[in-house]
N, C-alpha and C positions, 0 to 999 in steps of 0.2 A: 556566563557566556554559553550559547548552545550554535550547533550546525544543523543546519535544518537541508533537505532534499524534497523533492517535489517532482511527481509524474504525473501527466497529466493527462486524458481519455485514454485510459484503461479500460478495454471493452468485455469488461466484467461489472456486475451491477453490485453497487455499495452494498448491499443487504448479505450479501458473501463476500466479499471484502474485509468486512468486520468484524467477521467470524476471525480471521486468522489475525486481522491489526489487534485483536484481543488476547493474542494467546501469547503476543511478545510484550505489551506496554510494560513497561518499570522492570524489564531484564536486562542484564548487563547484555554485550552488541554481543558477545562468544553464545553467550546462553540460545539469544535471540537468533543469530544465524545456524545454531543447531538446532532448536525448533523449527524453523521455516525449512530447514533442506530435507525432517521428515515427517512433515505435514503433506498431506497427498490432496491438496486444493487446487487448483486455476490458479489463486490469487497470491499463492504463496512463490512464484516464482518474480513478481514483477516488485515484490518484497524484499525479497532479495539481493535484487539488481539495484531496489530502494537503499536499502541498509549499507551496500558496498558503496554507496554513490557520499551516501553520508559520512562514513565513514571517513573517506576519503576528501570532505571536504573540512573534516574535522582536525584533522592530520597537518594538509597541507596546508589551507585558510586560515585556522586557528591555533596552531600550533598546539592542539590538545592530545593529552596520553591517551592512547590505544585502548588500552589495558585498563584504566576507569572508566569507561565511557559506559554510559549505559541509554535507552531508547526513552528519556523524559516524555514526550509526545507521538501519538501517531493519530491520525483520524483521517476518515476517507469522506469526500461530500460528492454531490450528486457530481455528473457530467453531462454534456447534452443528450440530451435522449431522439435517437432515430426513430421516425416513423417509417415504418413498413405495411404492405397489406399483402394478408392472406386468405387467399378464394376459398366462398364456402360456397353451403347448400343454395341450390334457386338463383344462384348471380347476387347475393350478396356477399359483403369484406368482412373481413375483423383486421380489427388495427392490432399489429405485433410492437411494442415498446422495446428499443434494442437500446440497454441503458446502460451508460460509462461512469467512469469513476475518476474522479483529481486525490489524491493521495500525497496527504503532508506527513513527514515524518521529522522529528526532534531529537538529538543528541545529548547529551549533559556528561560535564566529568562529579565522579561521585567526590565527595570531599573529606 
């Protein structure tokens, strides 16, 4: 059985997101919430608010211990991407890509 949590257009772009989903995966949730709170990322606080959300669905939902829980799953996939334009040289654009992020994360009790 696992609890799963889920946020969704995080306006940080997956390619640093990943960075940090990588430094918790297969850590117990203590471990993982002390990693994230001294990680000095963007992405590392909406992780945070990810892993309490879990946490808390783990608890109450599934009636699972605190205290084995560890982060089975995490992965970030694209979200929709904003176009924007920025003026350049002579009157022409360049297109600015403003890119989100959907954020799943996974719970497990160890056995």
């Amino acid at each position: 059985m696992e609890a799963r949590a889920y946020v969704k257009h995080i306006r940080i772009t997956p390619r640093k997101v990943k960075i940090v989903c990588d430094l918790i995966r297969g850590k117990d949730v203590s471990e993982a919430a002390a990693i994230l709170m001294n990680t000095r990322k963007a992405a590392s606080e909406p992780l945070i608010k990810l892993l309490k959300s879990a946490i808390a669905n783990a608890e109450n939902n599934f009636e699972m211990d605190v205290d084995r829980l560890y982060v089975s799953e995490v992965f970030v996939s694209p979200g929709p991407t904003m176009k924007r334009i920025q003026a350049r040289a002579r009157g022409s654009a360049d297109r600015l890509l403003k890119r989100s992020s959907h954020i799943t994360l996974a719970l497990k009790e160890r056995e």
